[in-house]
N, C-alpha and C positions, 0 to 999 in steps of 0.2 A: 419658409425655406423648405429644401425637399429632406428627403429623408433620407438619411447615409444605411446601410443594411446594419455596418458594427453599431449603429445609437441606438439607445434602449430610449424612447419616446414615450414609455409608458409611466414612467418613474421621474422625477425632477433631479438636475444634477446642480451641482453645487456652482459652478463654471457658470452654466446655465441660466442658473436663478440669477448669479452674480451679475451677466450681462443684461440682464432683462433689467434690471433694479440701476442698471448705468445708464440706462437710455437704450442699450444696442439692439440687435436683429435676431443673432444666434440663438434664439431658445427657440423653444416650442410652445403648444399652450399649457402644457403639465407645467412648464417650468414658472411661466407666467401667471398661473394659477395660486403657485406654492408662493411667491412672489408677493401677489396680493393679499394672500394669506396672513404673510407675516406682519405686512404693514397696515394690516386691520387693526394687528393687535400692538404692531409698534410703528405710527408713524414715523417715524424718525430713521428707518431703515436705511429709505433713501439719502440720506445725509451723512450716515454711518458708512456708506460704501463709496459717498464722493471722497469723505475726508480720508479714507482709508488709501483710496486710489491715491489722493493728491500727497498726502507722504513718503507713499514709494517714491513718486516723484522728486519729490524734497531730496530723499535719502540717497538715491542715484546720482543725483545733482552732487550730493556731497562726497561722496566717495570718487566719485570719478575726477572732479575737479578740486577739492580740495586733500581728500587722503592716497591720492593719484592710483588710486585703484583701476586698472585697464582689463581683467576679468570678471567675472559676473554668473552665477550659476544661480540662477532664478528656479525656485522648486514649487510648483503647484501655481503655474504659467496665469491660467485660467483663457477666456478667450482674448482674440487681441483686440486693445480697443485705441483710446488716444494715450500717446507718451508711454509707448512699450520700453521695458528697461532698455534695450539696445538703443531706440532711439533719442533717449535721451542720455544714455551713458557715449554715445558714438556725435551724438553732437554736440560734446565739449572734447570727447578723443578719438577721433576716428579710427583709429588703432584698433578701438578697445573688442573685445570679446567675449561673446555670451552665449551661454547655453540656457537653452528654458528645458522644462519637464513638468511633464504631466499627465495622468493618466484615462480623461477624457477621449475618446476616439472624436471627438466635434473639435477639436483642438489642434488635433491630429491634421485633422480637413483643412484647418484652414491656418496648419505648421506654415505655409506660402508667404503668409503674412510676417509673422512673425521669421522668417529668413531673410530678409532682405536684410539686405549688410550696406558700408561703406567698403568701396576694395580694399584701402587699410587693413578693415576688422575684419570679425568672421560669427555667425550667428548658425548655430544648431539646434535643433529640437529631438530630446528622447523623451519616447513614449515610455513610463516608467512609475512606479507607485513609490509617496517617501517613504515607505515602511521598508524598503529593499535601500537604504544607502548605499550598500557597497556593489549594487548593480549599478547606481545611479554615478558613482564616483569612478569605475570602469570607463563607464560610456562618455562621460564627460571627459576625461583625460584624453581624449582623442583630439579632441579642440581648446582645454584649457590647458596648461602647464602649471602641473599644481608644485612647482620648485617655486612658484612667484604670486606675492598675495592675490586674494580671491576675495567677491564681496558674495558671501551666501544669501541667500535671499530667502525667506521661509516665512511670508508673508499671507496670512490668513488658512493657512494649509494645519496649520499643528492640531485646529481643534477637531478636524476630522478624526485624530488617533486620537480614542475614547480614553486611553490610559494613559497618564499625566507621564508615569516615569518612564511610557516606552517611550512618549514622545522628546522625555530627558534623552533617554540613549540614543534616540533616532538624532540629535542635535549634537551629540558628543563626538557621535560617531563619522558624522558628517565634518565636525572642524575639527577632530583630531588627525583628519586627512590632508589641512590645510595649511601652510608655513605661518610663521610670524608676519605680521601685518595684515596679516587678513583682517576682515569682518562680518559681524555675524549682523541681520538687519530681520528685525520678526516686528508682525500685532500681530494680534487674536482679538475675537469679539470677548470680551467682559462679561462683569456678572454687577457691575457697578447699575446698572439701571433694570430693575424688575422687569419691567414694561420687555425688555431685549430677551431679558431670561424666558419670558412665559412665552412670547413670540415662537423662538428658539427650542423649547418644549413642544410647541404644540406642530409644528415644522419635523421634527423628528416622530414625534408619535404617529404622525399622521398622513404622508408621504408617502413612505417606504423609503426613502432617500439616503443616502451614509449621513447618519448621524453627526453634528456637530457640539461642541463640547464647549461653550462660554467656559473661561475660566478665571480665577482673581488675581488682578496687576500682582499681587508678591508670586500668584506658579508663572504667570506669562516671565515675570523678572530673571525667573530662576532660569531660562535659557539662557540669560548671558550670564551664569556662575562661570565665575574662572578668566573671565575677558574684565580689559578695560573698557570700561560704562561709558559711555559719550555723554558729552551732559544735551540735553536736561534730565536722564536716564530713561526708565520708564513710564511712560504719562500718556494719558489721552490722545491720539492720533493728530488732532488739530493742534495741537501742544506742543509738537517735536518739530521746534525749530520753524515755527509756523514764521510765515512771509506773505505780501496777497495774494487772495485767491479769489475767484470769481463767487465762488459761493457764501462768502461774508461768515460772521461767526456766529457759527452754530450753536445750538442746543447741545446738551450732554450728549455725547456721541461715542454708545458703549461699547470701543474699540480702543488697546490700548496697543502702543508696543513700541520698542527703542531699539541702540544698534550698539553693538559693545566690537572691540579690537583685540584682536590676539595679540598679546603681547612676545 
């Protein structure tokens, strides 16, 4: 693919590696590299990023059609690939509305994708870091109505904030802007399988890349302190309300995360 002027192609991005490790196009070879890197050290990477994908999916599915959630603020977008939240929140409600965010400029590029709407709904993209929520809750109030539940989305995004309690406040801060009935919908990669931790380590040392932060299911749990816990709470990716999937069941897959309600 060519090269955009704002992409730094010398460095791997997190978005980047992510699409590379789905099958997609959008990387480069740095990113592709850092990629391989990891699944040297931890085969299983790729399994980690389907079952990861395939939950959001799940989790969409369920909010939009069962906790009639028609909002959607998706933070740390990454690139678009199959079953973007719109498209699968808009094809059980076509109504429904989403905003993605994220601070990639290759994201940016190809925001075209991820805009496509039903007329009903309405899909935007800001370019925006989570560490600034109340930039992000500005900008998104242009296209969401936050008088009317919201499904936040903060899915594989937390472990880049290297500090656990900012990334507490960075989630506080974001649903104390949001009514009752909301929902809060997170994983992060884990610390449950070595093999993910030393990958993960040696990804960060070795890079240059923003650093990513595995952390253990009881701090990922502690995003949803103060909400009601959906069962089956917090648990292994594959785990949360799993249903079939083309990729049959996996190996230990060290990502976990679950979805809690404002009450």
């Amino acid at each position: 693919m060519s090269k955009d002027p704002g992409i730094d192609t010398t460095v791997p991005h997190s978005a980047r590696v992510w699409n590379y490790l789905l099958g997609g196009k959008d990387n480069y070879p740095v990113d592709q590299a850092a990629g391989d890197a990891v699944c040297q050290v931890f085969p299983g990477m790729v399994d980690l990023t389907r079952h990861s994908r395939y939950m959001l999916a799940r989790v969409v599915r369920y909010l939009a059609a069962d906790a009639g959630i028609r909002q959607f603020l998706d933070i740390g977008t990454g690139l678009p690939t199959v079953d973007n939240t719109h498209e699968v929140a808009q094809r059980i409600a076509p109504e429904s509305r989403i905003v993605y965010v994220d601070n990639d400029p290759l994201v940016l590029v190809h925001a075209q994708a991820l805009l496509t709407s039903t007329p009903e709904g309405a899909t935007d993209y800001i370019q925006a870091d989570v560490r600034d929520p109340e930039a992000i809750l500005e900008q998104a109030a242009k296209t969401l109505d936050f008088s009317r539940p919201v499904g936040l989305m903060l899915m594989g995004i937390l472990g880049l904030v290297a500090d656990h309690d900012e990334a507490l406040s960075i989630v506080d801060r974001l649903m104390s802007a949001l009514p009752s009935g909301s929902h809060l919908a997170v994983y992060d990669g884990t610390d449950v399988d070595p093999g993910y931790v030393e990958a993960i380590r040696r990804y960060n040392s070795g890079t240059g890349a923003v650093p990513y932060t595995p952390r253990s299911i009881e701090q990922i749990a502690r995003y949803l302190d103060g909400l009601e816990v959906l069962e089956p709470g917090v648990v292994l990716v594959p785990d949360w309300r799993p249903d079939p999937n083309p990729f049959g069941d996996p190996p230990l897959v060290s990502c976990a995360g679950g979805v809690g309600r404002k009450t």
